[in-house]
C-alpha positions as CSV (number, residue, x, y, z in Angstrom):
1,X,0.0,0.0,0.0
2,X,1.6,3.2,-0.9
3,X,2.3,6.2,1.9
4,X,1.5,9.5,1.4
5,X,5.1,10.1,1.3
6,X,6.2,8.2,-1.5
7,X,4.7,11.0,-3.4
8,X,5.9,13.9,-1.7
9,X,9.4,15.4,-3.1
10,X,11.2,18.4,-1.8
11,X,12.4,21.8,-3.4
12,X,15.2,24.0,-2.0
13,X,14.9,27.3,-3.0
14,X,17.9,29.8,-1.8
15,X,17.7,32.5,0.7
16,X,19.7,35.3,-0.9
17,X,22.2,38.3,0.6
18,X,21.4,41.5,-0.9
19,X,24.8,42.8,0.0
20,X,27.0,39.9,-0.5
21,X,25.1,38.3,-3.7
22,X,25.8,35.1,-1.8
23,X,23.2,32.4,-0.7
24,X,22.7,32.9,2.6
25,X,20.3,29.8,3.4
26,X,17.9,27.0,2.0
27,X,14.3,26.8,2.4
28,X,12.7,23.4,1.8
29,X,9.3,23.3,0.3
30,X,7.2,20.5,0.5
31,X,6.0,19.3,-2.9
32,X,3.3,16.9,-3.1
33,X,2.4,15.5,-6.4
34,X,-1.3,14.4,-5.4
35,X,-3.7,16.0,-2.8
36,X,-3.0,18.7,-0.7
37,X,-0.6,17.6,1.8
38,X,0.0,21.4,2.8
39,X,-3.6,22.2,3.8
40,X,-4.0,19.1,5.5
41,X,-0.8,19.7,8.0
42,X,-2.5,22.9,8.6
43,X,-5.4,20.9,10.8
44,X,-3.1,18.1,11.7
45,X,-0.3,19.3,13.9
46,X,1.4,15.6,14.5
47,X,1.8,15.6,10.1
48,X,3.5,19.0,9.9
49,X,5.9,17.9,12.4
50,X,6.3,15.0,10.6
51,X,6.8,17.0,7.3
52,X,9.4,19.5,8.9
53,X,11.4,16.2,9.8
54,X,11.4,14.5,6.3
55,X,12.3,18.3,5.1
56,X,15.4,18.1,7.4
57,X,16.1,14.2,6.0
58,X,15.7,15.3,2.3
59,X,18.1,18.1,2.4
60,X,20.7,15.3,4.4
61,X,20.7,13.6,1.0
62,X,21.5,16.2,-0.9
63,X,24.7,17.0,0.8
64,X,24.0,20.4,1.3
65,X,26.5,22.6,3.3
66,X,24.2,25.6,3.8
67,X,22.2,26.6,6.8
68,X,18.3,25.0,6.0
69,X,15.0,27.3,6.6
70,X,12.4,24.7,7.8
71,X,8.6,25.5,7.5
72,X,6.1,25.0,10.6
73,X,2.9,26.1,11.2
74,X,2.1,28.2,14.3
75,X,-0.4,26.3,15.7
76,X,2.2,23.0,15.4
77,X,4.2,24.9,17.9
78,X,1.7,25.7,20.1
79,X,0.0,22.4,20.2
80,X,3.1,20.0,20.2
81,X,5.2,22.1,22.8
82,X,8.1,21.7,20.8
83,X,9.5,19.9,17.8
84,X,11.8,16.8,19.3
85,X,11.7,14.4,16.6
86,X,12.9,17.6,14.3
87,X,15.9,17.7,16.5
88,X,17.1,14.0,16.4
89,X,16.5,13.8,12.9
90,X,19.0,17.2,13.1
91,X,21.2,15.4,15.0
92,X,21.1,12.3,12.6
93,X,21.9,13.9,9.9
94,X,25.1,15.7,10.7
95,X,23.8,19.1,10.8
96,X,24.1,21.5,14.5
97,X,20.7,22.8,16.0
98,X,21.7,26.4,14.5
99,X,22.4,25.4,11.4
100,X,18.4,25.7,11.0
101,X,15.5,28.4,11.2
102,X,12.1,27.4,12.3
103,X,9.9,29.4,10.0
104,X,7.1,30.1,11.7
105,X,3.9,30.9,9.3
106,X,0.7,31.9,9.6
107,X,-2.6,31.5,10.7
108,X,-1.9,32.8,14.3
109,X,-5.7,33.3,14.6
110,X,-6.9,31.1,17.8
111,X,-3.3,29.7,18.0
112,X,-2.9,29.8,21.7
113,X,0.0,32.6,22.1
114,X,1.6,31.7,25.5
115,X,2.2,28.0,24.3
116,X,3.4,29.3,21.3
117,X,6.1,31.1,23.2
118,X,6.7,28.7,25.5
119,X,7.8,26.5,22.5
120,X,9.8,28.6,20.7
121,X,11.6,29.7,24.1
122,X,12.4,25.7,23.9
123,X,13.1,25.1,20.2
124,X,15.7,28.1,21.0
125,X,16.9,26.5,23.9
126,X,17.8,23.8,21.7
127,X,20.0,26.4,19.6
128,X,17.7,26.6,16.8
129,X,16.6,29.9,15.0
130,X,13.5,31.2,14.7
131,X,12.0,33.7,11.9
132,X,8.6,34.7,12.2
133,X,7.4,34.2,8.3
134,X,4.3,35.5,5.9
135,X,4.2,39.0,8.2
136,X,2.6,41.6,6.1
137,X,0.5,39.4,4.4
138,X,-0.3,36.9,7.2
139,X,-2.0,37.7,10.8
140,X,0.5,37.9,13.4
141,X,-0.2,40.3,15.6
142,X,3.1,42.7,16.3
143,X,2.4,42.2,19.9
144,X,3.5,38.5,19.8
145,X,5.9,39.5,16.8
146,X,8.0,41.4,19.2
147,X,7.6,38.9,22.4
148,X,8.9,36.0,20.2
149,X,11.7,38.6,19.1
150,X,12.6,36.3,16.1
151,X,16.3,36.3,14.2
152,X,14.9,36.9,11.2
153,X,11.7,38.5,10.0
154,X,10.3,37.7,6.5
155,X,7.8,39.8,4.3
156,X,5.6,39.1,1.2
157,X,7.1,41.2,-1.6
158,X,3.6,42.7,-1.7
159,X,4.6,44.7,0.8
160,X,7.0,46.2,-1.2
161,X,4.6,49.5,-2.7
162,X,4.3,50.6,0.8
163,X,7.9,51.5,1.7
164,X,6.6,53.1,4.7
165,X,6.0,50.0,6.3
166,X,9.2,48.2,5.1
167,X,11.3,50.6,6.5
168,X,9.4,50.4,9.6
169,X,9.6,47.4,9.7
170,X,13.5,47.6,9.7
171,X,13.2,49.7,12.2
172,X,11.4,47.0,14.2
173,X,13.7,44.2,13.5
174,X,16.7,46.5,14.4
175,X,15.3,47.1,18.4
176,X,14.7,43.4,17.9
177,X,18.1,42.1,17.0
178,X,16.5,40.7,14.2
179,X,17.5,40.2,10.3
180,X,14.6,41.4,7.6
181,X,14.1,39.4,4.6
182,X,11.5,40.0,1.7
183,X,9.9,36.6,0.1
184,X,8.3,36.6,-3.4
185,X,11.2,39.0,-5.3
186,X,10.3,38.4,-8.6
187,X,11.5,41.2,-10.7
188,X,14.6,43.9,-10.3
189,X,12.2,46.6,-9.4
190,X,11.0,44.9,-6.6
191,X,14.5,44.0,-5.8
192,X,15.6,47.7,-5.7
193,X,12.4,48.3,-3.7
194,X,13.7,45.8,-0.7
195,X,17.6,46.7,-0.8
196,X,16.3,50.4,-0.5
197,X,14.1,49.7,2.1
198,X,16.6,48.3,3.8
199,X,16.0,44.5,3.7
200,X,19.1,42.6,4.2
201,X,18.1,39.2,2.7
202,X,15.5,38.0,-0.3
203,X,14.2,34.8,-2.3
204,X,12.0,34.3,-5.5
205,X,12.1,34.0,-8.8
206,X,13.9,36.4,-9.5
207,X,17.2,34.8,-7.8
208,X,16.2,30.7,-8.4
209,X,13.0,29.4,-8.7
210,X,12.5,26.3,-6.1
211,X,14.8,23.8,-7.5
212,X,14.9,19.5,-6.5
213,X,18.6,20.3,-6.1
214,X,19.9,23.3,-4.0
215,X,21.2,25.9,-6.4
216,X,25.0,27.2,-5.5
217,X,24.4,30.2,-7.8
218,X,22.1,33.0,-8.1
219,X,21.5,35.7,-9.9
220,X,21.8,39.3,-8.1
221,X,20.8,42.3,-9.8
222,X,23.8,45.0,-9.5
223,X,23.0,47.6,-6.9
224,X,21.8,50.9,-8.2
225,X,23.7,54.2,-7.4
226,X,22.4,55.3,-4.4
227,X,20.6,52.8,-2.4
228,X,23.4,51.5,-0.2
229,X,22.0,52.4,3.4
230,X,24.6,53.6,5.6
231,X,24.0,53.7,9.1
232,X,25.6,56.3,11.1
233,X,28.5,53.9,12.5
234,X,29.1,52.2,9.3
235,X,27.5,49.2,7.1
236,X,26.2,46.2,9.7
237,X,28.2,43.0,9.8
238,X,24.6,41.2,9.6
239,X,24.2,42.3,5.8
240,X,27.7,40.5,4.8
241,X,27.4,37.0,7.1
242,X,28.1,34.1,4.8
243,X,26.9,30.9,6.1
244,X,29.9,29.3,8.0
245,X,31.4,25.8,7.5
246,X,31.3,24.2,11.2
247,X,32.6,20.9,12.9
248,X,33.0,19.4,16.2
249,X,36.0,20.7,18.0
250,X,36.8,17.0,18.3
251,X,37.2,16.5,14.4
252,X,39.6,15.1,13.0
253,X,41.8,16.3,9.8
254,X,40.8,14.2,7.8
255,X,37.0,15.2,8.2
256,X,38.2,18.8,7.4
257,X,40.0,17.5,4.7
258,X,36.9,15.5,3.5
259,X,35.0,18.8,3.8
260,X,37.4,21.2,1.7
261,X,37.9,18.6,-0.9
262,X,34.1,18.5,-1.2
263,X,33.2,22.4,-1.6
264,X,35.8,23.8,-3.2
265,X,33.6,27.0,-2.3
266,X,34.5,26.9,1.6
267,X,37.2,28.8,2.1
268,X,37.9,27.7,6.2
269,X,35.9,25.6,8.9
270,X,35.6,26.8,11.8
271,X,35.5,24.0,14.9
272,X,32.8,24.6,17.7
273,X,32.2,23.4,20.8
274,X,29.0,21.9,22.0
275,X,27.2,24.9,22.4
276,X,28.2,26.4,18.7
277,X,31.3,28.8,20.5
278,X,34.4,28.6,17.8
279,X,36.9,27.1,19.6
280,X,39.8,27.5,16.6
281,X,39.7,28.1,12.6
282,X,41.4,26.1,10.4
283,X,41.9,28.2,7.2
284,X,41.3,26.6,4.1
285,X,44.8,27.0,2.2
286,X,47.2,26.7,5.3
287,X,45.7,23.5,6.2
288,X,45.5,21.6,3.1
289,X,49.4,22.8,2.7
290,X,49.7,20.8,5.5
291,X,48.5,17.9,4.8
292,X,49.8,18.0,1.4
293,X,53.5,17.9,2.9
294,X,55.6,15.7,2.9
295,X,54.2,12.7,5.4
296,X,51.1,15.3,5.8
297,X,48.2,12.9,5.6
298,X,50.2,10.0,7.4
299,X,51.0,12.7,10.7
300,X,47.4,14.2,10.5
301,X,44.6,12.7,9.2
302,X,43.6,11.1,12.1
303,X,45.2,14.2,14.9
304,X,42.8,16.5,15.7
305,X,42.0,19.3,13.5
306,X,42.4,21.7,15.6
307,X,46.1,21.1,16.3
308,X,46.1,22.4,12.3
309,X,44.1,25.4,13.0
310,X,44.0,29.2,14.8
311,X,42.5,31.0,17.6
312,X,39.3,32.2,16.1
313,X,38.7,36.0,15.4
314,X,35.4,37.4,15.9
315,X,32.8,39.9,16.0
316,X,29.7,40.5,17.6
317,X,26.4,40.1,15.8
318,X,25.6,44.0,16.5
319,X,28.8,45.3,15.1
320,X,29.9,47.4,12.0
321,X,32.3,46.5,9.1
322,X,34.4,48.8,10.3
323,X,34.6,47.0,13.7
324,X,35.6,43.9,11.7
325,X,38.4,45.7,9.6
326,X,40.1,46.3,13.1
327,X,39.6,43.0,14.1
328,X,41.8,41.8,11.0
329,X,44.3,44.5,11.4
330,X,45.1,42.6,14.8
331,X,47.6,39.9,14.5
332,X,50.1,38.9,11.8
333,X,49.8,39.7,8.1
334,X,49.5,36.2,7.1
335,X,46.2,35.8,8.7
336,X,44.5,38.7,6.4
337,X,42.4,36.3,4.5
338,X,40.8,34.2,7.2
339,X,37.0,34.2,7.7
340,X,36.2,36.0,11.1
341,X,33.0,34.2,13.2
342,X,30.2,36.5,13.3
343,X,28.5,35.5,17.3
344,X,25.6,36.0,18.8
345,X,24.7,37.6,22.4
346,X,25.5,33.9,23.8
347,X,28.9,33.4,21.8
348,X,27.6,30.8,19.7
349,X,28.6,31.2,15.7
350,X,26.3,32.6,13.3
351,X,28.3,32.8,10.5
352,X,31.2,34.3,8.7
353,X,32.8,37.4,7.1
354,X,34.8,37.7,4.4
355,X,37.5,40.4,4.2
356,X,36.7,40.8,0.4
357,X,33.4,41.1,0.7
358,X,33.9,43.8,3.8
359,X,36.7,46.0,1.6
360,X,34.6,46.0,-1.8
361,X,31.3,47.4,0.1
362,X,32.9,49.6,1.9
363,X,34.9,51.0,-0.7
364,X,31.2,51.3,-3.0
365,X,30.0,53.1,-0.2
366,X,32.8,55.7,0.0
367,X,32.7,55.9,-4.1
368,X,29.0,56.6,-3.9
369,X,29.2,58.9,-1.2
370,X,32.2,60.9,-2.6
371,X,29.8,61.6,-6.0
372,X,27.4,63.2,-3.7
373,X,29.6,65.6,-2.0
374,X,29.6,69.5,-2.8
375,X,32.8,69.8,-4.4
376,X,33.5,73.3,-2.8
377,X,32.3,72.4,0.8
378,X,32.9,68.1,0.7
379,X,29.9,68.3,2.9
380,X,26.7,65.9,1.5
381,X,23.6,67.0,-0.1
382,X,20.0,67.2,0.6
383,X,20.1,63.3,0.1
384,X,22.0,62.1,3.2
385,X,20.2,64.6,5.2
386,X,16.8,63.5,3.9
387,X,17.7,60.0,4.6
388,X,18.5,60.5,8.2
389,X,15.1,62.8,8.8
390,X,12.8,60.2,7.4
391,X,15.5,57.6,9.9
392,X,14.3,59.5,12.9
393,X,10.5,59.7,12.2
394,X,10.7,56.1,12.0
395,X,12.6,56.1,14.9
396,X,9.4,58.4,16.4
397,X,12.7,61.1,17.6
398,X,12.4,64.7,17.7
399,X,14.7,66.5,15.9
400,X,15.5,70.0,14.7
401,X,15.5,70.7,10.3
402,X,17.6,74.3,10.5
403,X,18.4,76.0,7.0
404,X,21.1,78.3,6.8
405,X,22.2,81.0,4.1
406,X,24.2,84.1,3.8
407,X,22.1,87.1,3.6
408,X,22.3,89.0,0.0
409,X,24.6,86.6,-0.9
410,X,24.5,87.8,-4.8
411,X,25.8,91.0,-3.7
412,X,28.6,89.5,-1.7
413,X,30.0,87.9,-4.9
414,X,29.1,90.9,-6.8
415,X,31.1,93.3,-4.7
416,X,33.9,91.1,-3.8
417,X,34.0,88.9,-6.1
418,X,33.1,85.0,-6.6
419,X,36.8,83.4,-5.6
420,X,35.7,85.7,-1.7
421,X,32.6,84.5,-2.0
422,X,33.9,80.9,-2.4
423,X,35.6,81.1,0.6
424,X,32.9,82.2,2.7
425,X,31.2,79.7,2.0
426,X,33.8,76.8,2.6
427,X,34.4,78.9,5.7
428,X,30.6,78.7,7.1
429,X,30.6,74.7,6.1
430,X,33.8,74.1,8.3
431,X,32.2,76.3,10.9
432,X,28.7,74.0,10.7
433,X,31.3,71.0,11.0
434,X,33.2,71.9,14.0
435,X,29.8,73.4,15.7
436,X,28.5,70.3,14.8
437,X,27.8,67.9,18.4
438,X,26.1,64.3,19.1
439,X,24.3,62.8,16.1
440,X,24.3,66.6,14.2
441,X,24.4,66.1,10.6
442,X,25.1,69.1,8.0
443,X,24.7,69.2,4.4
444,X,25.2,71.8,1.6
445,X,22.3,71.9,-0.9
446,X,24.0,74.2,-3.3
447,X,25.2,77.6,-3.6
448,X,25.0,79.4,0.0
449,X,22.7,77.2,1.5
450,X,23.4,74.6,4.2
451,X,20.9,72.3,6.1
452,X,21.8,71.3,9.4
453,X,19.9,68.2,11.4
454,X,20.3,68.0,15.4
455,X,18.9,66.7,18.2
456,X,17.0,70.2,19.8
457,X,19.1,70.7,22.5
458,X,21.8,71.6,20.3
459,X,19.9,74.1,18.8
460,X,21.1,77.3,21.2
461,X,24.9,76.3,20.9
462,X,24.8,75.7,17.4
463,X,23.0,79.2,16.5
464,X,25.3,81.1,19.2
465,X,28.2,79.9,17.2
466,X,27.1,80.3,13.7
467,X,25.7,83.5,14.4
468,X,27.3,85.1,17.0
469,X,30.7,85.3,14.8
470,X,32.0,87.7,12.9
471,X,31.6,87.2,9.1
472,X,33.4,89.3,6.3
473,X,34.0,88.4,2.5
474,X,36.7,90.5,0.6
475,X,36.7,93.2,3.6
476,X,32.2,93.5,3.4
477,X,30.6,92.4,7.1
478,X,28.2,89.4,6.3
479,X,25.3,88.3,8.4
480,X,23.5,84.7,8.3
481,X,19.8,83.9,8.6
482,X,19.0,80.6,10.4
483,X,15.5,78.7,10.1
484,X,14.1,75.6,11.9
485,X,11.4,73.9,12.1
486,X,11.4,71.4,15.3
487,X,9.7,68.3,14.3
488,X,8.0,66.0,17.6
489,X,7.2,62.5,17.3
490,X,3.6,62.6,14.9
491,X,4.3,65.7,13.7
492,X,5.4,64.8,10.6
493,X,5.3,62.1,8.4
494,X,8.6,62.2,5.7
495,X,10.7,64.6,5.3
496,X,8.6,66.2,2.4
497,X,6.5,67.3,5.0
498,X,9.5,68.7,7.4
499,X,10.5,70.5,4.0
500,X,7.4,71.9,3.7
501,X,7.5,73.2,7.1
502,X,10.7,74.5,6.8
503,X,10.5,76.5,3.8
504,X,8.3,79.6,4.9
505,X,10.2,79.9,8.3
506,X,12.9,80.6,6.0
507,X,11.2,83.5,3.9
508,X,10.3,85.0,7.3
509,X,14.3,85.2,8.7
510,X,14.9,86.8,5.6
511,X,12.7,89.7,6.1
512,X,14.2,90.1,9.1
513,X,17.8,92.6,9.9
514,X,20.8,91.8,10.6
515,X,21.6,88.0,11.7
516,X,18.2,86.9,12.1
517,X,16.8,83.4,13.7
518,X,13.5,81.9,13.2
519,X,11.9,78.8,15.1
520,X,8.4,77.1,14.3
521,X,7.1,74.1,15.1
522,X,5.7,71.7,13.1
523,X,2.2,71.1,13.3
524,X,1.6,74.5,14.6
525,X,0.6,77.9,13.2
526,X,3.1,81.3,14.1
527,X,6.4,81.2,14.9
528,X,9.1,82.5,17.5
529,X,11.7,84.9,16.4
530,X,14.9,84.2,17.9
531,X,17.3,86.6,16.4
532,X,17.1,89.2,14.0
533,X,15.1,93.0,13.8
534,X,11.9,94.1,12.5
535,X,8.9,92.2,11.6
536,X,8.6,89.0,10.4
537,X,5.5,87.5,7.9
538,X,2.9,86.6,10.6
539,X,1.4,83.6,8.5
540,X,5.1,81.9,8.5
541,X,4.2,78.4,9.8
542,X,4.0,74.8,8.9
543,X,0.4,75.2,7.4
544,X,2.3,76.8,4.1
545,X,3.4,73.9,1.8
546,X,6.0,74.6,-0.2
547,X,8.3,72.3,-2.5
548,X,10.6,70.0,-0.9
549,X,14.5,70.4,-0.3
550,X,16.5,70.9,-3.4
C-alpha cells in the first residue's frame, strides 16, 4: 500500500544576501504530487511535524553545506510544545541545532499565544533559530511578533509598494536584533524596492525558482547608485554574514579535509564546541598545505583538527564592518584572509565574514558617497540629510531641520567677487562642521545654502556659534539667517513634510535685519523669532506647503 510520502518530493529554494550576492540559506518546500498535503498539516499538527522532519532528512541527502530554513505552522508549535523528533533527525543527519530556522507561518488566529512562546523559548533553547514568516501578508499580531523577538523576520514582496512600512519594519527588527528578509522577489524593481528599504536578505524567482537540487548560484541584480544604506557607524556585519562551515572541535583532519575537498567553495571551517562557540579556525589553504607535505596525511589525518588550526577571530552580531576591519588588522599579516566568526549575544557562531566582501562594500559606499559631495564644501547633499530625517520619524525622535544661508549673498559675490565668495562659503561649512555635536548632521544643498539636522538641545549652541561670529568676504561684514522647524514624534510624516514646514520659516528670517533666527514648530501655526530685527510674515508656519529640499 503506498504512503502518502512516496509522493511527496522536496524543493530548496535559496535564501539570498542583498549585499553579498551570496546564498545565505535553504528553504525546503514540500511538494506533493497528489492531494493537498500542505492544507491538511494545517489541521493536523502531528503531520506537519512529521513534514518538517522528512524536510530536514531530504536536504541530508542532498549533501547540502548551507544553513536550512524549515517550514512550521504556528499552531504545530503551540500544540506539540516543541519539535523533538525535528531535533534528532537534526542530529542524525550531521547538521548542528543552529544550522536551522524554524519558519514560523501563519494562521496565528486562535493559535494559543503563550504556548506558542513557551515552545519557541524551547526550540531556541535547543539552539535553533527562529524567523517569524508571511508577516505583512499573514495575521501575526506585532504584539507576539516582538515577544517572540525572532532572528529573522520575513515579508511578502507585496509589501513592497508601501515602503513606509518596510522601512518600519526595519526599524522594528533592528530594536529586535532581528535580520529582515523579503519573500516573493520576482522582478529587479522589486528587488531595488527591498535593498532600499533596507532589507538585508531575499528569495523568489527572481534569484532561483525552487529547485529539487539546492542551487549554489544566483542571480543578483547590480545595486543601483544610491541605495546603499549607511548607518551612522558604518555598514552592519549582519548584511555580509556568509553561512559558516562548522565541525565538532573534536574532528579530526581528515574530516576537514573531506570537507574542503568537497566544496571547493568553503574557504575555512571553523571548529565549535557543543554549544556552537568557535573554539579554533582552520583556514582553508594553510591546512590543506599541511597535509599536502611531505608525510602530511600519514602525521594528521587522524590528529585532531584543531592542532592544524587558529584562535578564532570574531565579532559581535551587533557590530559594523568597520569593527571587523580592526579585528583583522590585529595579529600577523599572514592571517589577512581568514574568515572571522560573526557570534551572537551567547557566543555561539552565526556565521562568517569575508575580508573581500567587507573592503569592496565599503569601498562602493565611499565611491557613492564621494559623488554626492559639494565639491566646494565636501559636505553631503540634501540626500544624506533627507535620509536620516525620514531615519528618525521612524525612529518616532524629535529632531530640529535648521536652514542656513548668507544674507544677500549675490551682492557679496558681486562686490567682492566669486573666488571671496567661495571662501565664505567653505568657511561657514567648516564652521557647521566643528559646531557640529552628538548625532548633528550638515549638508550643503548648493550655492550658499546649508541644512543642518540635530537633536534640539543643540539648537542654542549651534545658533550662538554660527551667528554670533564675525563674518566678512573680501573686507564687506556678512550676516546669516537661520530657520528651523522642530519636528515631535507625529508631527510629521517624511521629510517632504518637514521640508514643507521649513521652507516659509525661511522666507520670514529673511525679512528680518541683521543676523536673524526663526523657530516654528511643526504642526503648529506662528512662529518664535529668535534673532534678527523688525517684523517677520505673521502667516510663516508649517500650514504653508511649499516644495521640498532641493
Amino acid at each position: 500500500m503506498h504512503s502518502w510520502t512516496d509522493t511527496l518530493r522536496f524543493a530548496f529554494q535559496p535564501v539570498v544576501n542583498l549585499t553579498t550576492g551570496g546564498v545565505a540559506g535553504l528553504e525546503i518546500l514540500a511538494r506533493p504530487e497528489t492531494g493537498d498535503i500542505l492544507a491538511e498539516a494545517r489541521r493536523n499538527p502531528e503531520l506537519d511535524g512529521r513534514l518538517a522532519v522528512l524536510a530536514v532528512r531530504a536536504a541530508a541527502r542532498k549533501e547540502t553545506l548551507l544553513p536550512l530554513h524549515v517550514n512550521v505552522f504556528a499552531g504545530t508549535l503551540a500544540d506539540l510544545g516543541g519539535l523533538t523528533p525535528l531535533h534528532t533527525a537534526v542530529r542524525e543527519s550531521g547538521r548542528l541545532p543552529w544550522e536551522v530556522t524554524i519558519d514560523i507561518g501563519p494562521p496565528y488566529t486562535h493559535v494559543p499565544q503563550q504556548a506558542l512562546l513557551e515552545a519557541v523559548r524551547a526550540l531556541r533553547a535547543q539552539g535553533f533559530r527562529i524567523s517569524a514568516d508571511g508577516v505583512g501578508d499573514g495575521d501575526v499580531p506585532l504584539r507576539l511578533l516582538t515577544d517572540m523577538a525572532p532572528d529573522l523576520v520575513k515579508l511578502d514582496a507585496s509589501l513592497l509598494v508601501r515602503p513606509a512600512a518596510v522601512r518600519a519594519m526595519r526599524t522594528l527588527c533592528e530594536q529586535l536584533g532581528a535580520l529582515l528578509s523579503v519573500e516573493g522577489v520576482e522582478t529587479e524593481l522589486q528587488c531595488a524596492a527591498a535593498v532600499s528599504a533596507g532589507a538585508q536578505l531575499a528569495q523568489g524567482e527572481l534569484f532561483a525558482p525552487p529547485a529539487r537540487l539546492p542551487a549554489a548560484d544566483v542571480y543578483v541584480p547590480p545595486r543601483p547608485s544610491g541605495v546603499l544604506p549607511v548607518p551612522k557607524s558604518g555598514p552592519s556585519v549582519r548584511e555580509f554574514v556568509r553561512p559558516a562551515a562548522l565541525l565538532p572541535a573534536t574532528a579530526s583532519a581528515g574530516q576537514v579535509r573531506a570537507l574542503l575537498t568537497g566544496s571547493p567553495e568553503v574557504s575555512g571551517v571553523l571548529l565549535v564546541d557543543v554549544n556552537g562557540l568557535p573554539v579554533r579556525s582552520v583556514h582553508r589553504s594553510r591546512f590543506l598545505l599541511s597535509m599536502s607535505g611531505r608525510y602530511g596525511h600519514a602525521l594528521y589525518a587522524d590528529r585532531p583538527a584543531a592542532k592544524l588550526g587558529d584562535p578564532p577571530r570574531t565579532v559581535g552580531v551587533d557590530a559594523t564592518a568597520w569593527e571587523v576591519l580592526d579585528v583583522v588588522a590585529v595579529g600577523g599579516r599572514g592571517r589577512t584572509s581568514d574568515d572571522v566568526a560573526v557570534v551572537d549575544r551567547t557566543g555561539r557562531c552565526v556565521g562568517v565574514v569575508r575580508l573581500a566582501d567587507l573592503v569592496r562594500a565599503l569601498a562602493e559606499s565611499r565611491v557613492e558617497e564621494a559623488a554626492r559631495l559639494n565639491p566646494l564644501t565636501r559636505l553631503p547633499g540634501s540626500d544624506a540629510i533627507t535620509g536620516e530625517v525620514d531615519r528618525r520619524i521612524a525612529d518616532g525622535r524629535p529632531f530640529a531641520l535648521s536652514w542656513l544661508d548668507v544674507d544677500h549673498f549675490k551682492q557679496v559675490n558681486d562686490g567682492a567677487g566669486f573666488a571671496a565668495g567661495d571662501e565664505l562659503i567653505r568657511s561657514v561649512g567648516r564652521a557647521l562642521q566643528h559646531a557640529a555635536s552628538g548625532s548633528t548632521r550638515v549638508g550643503h544643498i548648493g550655492g550658499d545654502d546649508f541644512l543642518v539636522l540635530a537633536e534640539p538641545e543643540w539648537l542654542d549652541p549651534l545658533a550662538a556659534s554660527m551667528l554670533d561670529a564675525p563674518w566678512s568676504a573680501g573686507g564687506r561684514p556678512v550676516t546669516l539667517s537661520l530657520a528651523t522647524v522642530l519636528c515631535l514624534p507625529g508631527s510629521v510624516t517624511d521629510h517632504r513634510q518637514a521640508a514643507a514646514c521649513l521652507a516659509p520659516l525661511k522666507k520670514a528670517a529673511k525679512s528680518l535685519q541683521g543676523a536673524s533666527w526663526v523657530l516654528g514648530r511643526a504642526g503648529l501655526p506662528g512662529h518664535e523669532i529668535r534673532r534678527g530685527s523688525g517684523t517677520a510674515p505673521a502667516q510663516a508656519g508649517c500650514a504653508v506647503a511649499e516644495p521640498g529640499l532641493g
